[in-house]
TORMARBA-868013 format. One record per atom (N, C-alpha, C): residue in three letters; x, y, z. Coordinates in steps of 0.02 Angstrom, whole numbers, plus 50000, padded with zeros to 5 digits. Example, Ala and Ser with C-alpha at 12.3 -4.5 7.8 and 13.67 -1.06 7.14 Angstrom:
2
ALA506604971650390 ALA506154977550390 ALA506604983550390 SER506424988850354 SER506844994750357 SER506455000250394 
This chain:
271
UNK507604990749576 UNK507764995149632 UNK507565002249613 UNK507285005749649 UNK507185012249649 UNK507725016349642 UNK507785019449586 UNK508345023949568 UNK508385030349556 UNK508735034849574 UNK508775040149562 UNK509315044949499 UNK509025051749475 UNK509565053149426 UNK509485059449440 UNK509885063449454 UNK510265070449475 UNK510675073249440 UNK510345081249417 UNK511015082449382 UNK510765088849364 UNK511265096449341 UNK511085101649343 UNK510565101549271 UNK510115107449262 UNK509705105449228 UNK509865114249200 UNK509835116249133 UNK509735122449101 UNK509145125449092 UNK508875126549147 UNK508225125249144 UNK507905135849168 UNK507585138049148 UNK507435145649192 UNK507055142249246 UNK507375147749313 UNK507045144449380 UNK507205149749394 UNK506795150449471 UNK507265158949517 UNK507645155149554 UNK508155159249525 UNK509035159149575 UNK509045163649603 UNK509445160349664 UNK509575164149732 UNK510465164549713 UNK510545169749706 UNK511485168649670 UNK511585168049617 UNK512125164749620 UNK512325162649532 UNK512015155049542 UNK511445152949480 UNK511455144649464 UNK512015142149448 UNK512225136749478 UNK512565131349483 UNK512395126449418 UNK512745127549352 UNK512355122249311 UNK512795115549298 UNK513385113549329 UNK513755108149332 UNK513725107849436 UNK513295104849455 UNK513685100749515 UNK513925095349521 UNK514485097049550 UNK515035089349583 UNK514605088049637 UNK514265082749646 UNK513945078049685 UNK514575074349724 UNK514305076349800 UNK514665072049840 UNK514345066349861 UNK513845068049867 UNK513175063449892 UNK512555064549853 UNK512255056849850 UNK511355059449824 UNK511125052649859 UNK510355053449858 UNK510025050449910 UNK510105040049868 UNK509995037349915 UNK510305030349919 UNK509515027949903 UNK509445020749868 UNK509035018549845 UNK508385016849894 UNK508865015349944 UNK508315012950018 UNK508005021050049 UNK508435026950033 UNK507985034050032 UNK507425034649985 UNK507635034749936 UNK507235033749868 UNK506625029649885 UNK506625023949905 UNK505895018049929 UNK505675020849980 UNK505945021850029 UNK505515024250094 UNK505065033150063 UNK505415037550020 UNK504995042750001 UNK504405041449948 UNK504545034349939 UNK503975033949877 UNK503395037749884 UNK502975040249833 UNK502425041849859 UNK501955035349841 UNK501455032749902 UNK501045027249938 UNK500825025249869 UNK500395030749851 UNK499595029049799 UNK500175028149731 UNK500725028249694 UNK500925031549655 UNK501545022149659 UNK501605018649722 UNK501875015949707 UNK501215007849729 UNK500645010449753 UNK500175005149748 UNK499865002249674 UNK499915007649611 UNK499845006449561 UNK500525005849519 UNK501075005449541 UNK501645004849499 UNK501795009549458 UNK501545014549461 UNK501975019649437 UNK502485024649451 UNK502865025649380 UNK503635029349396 UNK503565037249397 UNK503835042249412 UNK503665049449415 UNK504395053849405 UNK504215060149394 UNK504795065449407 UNK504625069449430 UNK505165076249436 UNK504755080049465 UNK505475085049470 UNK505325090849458 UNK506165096349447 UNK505805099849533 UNK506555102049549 UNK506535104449618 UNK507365108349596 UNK507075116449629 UNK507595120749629 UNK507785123649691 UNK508455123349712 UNK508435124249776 UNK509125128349793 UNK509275131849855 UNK509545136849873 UNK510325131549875 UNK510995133649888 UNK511385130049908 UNK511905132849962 UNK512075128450032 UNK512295131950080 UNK513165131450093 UNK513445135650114 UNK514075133550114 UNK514705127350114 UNK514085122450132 UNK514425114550139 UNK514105113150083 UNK513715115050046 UNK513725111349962 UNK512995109749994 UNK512455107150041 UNK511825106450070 UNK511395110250041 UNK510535106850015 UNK510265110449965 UNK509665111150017 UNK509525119650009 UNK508935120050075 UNK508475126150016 UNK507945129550062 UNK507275129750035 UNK507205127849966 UNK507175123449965 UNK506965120249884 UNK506175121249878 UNK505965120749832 UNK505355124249794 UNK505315119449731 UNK504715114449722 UNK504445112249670 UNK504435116649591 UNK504645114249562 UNK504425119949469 UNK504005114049441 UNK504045109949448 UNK503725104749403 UNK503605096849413 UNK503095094349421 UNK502885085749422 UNK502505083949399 UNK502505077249373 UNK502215070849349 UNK502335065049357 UNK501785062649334 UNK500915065649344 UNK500765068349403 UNK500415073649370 UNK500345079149444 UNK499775075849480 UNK499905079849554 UNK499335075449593 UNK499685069349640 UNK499825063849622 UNK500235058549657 UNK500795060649722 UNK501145067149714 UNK501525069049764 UNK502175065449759 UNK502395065149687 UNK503105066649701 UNK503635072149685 UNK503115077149679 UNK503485082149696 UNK503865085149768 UNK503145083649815 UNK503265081649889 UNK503605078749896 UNK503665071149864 UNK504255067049889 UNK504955070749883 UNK504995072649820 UNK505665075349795 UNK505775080649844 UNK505335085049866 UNK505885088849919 UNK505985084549997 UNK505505078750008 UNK505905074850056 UNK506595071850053 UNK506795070549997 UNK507355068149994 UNK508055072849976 UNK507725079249963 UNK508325083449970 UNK508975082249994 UNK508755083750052 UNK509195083450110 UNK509815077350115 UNK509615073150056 UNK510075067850053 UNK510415070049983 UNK510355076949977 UNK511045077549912 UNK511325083949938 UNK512145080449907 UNK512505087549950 UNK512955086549886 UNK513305094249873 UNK513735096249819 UNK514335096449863 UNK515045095349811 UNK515615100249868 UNK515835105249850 UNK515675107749904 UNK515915116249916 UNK516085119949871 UNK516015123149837 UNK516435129749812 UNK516975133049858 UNK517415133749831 UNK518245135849877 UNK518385141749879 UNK518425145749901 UNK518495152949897 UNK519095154549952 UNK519925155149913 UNK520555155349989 UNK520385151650024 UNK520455144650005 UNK520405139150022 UNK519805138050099 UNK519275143150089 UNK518715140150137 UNK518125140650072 UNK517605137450118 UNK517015134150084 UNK516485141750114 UNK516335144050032 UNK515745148150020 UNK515175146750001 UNK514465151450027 UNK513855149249999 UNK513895153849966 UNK513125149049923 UNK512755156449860 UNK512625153449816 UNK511965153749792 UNK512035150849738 UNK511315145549716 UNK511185143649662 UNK510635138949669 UNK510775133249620 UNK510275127349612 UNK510255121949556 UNK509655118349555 UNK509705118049488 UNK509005115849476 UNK509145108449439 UNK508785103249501 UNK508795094949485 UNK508305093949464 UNK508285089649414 UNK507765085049418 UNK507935077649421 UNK507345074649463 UNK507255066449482 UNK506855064349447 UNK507155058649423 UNK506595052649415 UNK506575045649472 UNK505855045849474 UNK505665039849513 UNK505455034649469 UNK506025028249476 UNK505725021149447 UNK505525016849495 UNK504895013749468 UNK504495009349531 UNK504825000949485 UNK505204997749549 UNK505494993049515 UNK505014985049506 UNK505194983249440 UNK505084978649390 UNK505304973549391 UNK504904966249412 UNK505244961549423 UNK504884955549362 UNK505174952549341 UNK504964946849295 UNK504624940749333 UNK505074941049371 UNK504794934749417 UNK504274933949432 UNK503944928249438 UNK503184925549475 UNK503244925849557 UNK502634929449566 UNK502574931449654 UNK502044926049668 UNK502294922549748 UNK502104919749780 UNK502314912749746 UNK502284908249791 UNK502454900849780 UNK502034895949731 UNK502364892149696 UNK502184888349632 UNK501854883049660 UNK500964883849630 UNK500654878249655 UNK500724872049611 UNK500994867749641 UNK501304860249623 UNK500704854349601 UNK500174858949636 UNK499634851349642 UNK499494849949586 UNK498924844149559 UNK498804840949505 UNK498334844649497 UNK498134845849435 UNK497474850749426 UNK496724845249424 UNK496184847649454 UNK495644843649451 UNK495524840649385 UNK495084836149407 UNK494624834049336 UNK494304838749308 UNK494114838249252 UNK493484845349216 UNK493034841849260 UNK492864836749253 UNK491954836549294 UNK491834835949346 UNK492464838249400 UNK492604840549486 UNK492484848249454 UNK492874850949414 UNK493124856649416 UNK492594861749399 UNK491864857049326 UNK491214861349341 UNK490924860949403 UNK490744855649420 UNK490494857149481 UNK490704862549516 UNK491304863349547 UNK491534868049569 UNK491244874849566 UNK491374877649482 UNK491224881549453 UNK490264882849464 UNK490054878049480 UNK489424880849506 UNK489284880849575 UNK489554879149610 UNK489664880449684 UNK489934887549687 UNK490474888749646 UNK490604896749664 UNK490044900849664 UNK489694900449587 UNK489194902949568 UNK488684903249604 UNK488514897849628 UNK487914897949684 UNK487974901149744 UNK488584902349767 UNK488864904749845 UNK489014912849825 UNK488684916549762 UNK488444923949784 UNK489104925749728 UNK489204926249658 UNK489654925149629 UNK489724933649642 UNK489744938449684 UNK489864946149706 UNK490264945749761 UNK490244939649802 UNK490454939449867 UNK491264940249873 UNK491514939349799 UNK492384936549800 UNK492494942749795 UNK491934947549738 UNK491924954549730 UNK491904961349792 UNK491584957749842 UNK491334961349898 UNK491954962749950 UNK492234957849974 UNK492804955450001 UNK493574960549987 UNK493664958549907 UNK494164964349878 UNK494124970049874 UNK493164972849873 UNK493334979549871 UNK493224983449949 UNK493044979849969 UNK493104981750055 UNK493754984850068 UNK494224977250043 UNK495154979650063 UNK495224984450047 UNK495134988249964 UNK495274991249924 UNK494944998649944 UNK494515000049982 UNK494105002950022 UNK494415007950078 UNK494795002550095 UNK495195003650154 UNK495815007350141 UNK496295003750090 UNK496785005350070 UNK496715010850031 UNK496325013250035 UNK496135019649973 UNK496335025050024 UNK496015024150092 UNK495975029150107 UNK496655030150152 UNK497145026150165 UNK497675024550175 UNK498345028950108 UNK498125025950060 UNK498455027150010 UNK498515035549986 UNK497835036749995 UNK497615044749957 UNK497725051050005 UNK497925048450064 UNK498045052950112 UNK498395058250096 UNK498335065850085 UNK498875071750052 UNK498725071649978 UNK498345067749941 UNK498155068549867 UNK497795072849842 UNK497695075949790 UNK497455082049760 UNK496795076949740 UNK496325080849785 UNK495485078349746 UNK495375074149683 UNK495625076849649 UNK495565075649569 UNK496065067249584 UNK496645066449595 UNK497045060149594 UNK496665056549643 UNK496285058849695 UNK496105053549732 UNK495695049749716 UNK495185056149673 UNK494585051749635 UNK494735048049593 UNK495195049149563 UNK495535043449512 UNK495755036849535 UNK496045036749579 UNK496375032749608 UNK495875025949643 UNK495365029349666 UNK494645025549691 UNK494355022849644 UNK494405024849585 UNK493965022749526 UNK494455018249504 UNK495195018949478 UNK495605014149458 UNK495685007049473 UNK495555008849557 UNK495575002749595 UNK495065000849593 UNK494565001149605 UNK494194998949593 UNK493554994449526 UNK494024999249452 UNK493934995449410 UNK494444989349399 UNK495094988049424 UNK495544986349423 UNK495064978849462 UNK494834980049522 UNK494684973549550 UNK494014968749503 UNK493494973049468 UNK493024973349435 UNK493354968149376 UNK493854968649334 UNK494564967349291 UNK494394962149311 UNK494674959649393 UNK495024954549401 UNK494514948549413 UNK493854951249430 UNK493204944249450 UNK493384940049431 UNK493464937149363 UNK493334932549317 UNK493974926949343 UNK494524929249342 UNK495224928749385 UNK494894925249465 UNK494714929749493 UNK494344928149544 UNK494094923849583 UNK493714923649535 UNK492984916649537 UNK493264909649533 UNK493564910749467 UNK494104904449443 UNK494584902149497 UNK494944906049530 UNK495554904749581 UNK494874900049659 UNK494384904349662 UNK493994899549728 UNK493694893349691 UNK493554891749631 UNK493234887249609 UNK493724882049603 UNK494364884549599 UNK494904878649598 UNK494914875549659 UNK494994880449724 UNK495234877949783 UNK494544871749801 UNK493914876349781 UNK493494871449786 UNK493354865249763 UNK493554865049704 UNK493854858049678 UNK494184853449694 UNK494834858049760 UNK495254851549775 UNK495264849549853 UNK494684855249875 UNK494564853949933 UNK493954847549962 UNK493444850149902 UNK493044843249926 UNK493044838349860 UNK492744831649867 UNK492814825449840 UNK492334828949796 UNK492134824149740 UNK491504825149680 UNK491004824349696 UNK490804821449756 UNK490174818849785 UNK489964823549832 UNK490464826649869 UNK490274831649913 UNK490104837049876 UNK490484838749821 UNK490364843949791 UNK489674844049744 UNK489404836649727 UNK488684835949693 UNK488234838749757 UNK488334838949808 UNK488014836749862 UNK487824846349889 UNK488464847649873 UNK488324855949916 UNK488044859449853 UNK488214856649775 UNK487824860349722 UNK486954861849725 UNK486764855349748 UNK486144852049734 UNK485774857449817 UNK486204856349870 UNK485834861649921 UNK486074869349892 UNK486294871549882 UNK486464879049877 UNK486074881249826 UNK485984877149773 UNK485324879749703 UNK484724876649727 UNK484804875749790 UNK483994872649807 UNK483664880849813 UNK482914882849827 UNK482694888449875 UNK483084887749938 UNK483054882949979 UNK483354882750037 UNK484124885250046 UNK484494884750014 UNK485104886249995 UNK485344894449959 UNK485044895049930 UNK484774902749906 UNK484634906449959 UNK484054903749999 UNK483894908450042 UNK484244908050096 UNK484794902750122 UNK485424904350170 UNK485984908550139 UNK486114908550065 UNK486684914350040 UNK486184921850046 UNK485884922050029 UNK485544927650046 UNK485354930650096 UNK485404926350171 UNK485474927350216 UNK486034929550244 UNK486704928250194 UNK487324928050228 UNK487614934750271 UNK487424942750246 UNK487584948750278 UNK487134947350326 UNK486604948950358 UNK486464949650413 UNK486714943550474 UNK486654936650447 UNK487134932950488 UNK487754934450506 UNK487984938650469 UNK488804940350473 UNK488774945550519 UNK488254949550507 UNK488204956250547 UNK488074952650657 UNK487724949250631 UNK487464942850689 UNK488244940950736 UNK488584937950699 UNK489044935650694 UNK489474940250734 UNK489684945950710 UNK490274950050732 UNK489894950350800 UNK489194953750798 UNK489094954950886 UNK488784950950925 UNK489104945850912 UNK489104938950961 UNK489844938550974 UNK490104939550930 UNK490894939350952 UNK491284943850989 UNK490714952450967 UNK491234956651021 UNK491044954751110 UNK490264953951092 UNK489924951051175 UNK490484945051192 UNK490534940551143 UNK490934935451182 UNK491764937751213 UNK491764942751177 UNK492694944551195 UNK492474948351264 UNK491924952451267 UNK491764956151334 UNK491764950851397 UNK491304943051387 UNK491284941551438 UNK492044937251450 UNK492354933251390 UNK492874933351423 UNK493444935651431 UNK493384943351438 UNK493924948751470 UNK493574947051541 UNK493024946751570 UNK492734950151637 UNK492794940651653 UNK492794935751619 UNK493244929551670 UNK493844930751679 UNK494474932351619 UNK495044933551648 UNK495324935751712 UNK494684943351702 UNK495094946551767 UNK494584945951816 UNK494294941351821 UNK494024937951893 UNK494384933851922 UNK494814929051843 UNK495154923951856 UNK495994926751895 UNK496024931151857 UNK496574934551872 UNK496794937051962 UNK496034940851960 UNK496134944152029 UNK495774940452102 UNK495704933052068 UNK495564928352131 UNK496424926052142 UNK496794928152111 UNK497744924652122 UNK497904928852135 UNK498034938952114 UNK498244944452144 UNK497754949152163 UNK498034952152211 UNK497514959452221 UNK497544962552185 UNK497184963952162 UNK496774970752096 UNK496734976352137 UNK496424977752228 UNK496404983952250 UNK496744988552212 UNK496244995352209 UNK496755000552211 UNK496975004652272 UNK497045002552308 UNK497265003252379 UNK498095002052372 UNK498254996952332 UNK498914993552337 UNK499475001652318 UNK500054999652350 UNK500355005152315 UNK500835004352245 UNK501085010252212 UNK501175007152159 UNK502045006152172 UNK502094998952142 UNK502874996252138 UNK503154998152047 UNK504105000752092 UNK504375001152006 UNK504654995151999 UNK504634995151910 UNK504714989151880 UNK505494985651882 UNK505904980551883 UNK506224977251911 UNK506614977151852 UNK507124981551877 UNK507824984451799 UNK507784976751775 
């Protein structure tokens, strides 16, 4: 679980008042605060962070303009995070003739843990493992079917998610972060290859699989994997044409049962 640790810190900062170097915590931010502020890129690679945040304190013990002094690894944004979650720590009051006074500052620091599980993710494949001499075959069927393609696929996602992930990142972390992942998937080919060569194994018989070896290392076979991007490219715009024409049956189909006019007037919707 994502945890948090709060606590006055002796630290030089600019105080607004007197620093506060013992606060009584009434409140600090809750674990499910803590996960939702993660920062994205910072918890896509599993890593944990800190980050000191000094901040003003208001008469109800509420900690407002807070101001970053320090994070790590810099770049990732949890320093940012850390003043998102401010707002979920409150001190109590200082008493002054029994009402509640402001003034004053404290300087926290957080740590962010990205939580650690032992357990095996995703469901335990039960099946019997192939024969070795299903299982080469296999292994050259992958090979023959463009052994970049398993490569191509992951880094597309990874492509995507980058730019998802790095959104608000300091240049320098983003570039990192693109390269990480991306050697990270580079890492994993070998992993890869092996995981489709299995399925391929238990998907077709030994005979089918002599059968698609013997066409795919043919020329003929070569020159259909090598064909495979522009077919694909083929592919998508045949499919958006096909979604065009049947949108324009629907609503032929549609508006031979209701009037489509825009003549009609418009009716409200039925509480």
């Amino acid at each position: 679980m994502i945890g948090v640790f709060a606590a006055a810190a002796l630290l030089s900062a600019p105080a607004v008042g007197p620093r506060i170097d013992q606060p009584d915590w009434a409140r600090l931010p809750s674990a499910r605060q803590m996960s939702e502020a993660y920062p994205a890129a910072a918890q896509a690679l599993g890593l944990d962070g800190r980050a000191r945040i000094t901040c003003d304190v208001d008469r109800l013990g509420r900690l407002e303009k807070c101001r970053v002094d320090a994070e790590g690894p810099p770049g990732l944004g949890f320093g940012e995070a850390s003043l998102r979650i401010a707002e979920h720590f409150q001190m109590r009051p200082k008493m002054q003739d029994g009402r509640p006074v402001e003034g004053g500052s404290v300087t926290v620091p957080i740590q962010w843990k990205f939580p650690r599980s032992g357990a095996a993710s995703g469901p335990v494949d039960r099946r019997p493992p192939p024969a070795l001499e299903t299982l080469a075959l296999a292994r050259r069927l992958t090979a023959a079917l463009s052994p970049d393609a398993v490569a191509e696929v992951q880094i597309r996602a990874i492509t995507a998610e980058i730019g998802r992930l790095a959104d608000g990142l300091a240049p320098d972390a983003r570039r990192s972060l693109s390269v990480a992942l991306g050697e990270a998937v580079m890492g994993e080919l070998p992993a890869l290859r092996e995981g489709v060569a299995l399925e391929h194994a238990r998907l077709f018989s030994p005979s089918d699989l002599a059968e698609l070896v013997r066409f795919f290392e043919s020329p003929a076979g070569k020159a259909y994997v090598a064909a495979q991007p522009q077919l694909q490219r083929v592919q998508a715009g045949s499919a958006a044409a096909i979604s065009d024409d049947l949108r324009a049956r629907a609503r032929a189909a549609f508006c031979a049962r209701h009037d489509c006019s825009d003549a009609l007037p418009l009716v409200s919707p039925v509480p």
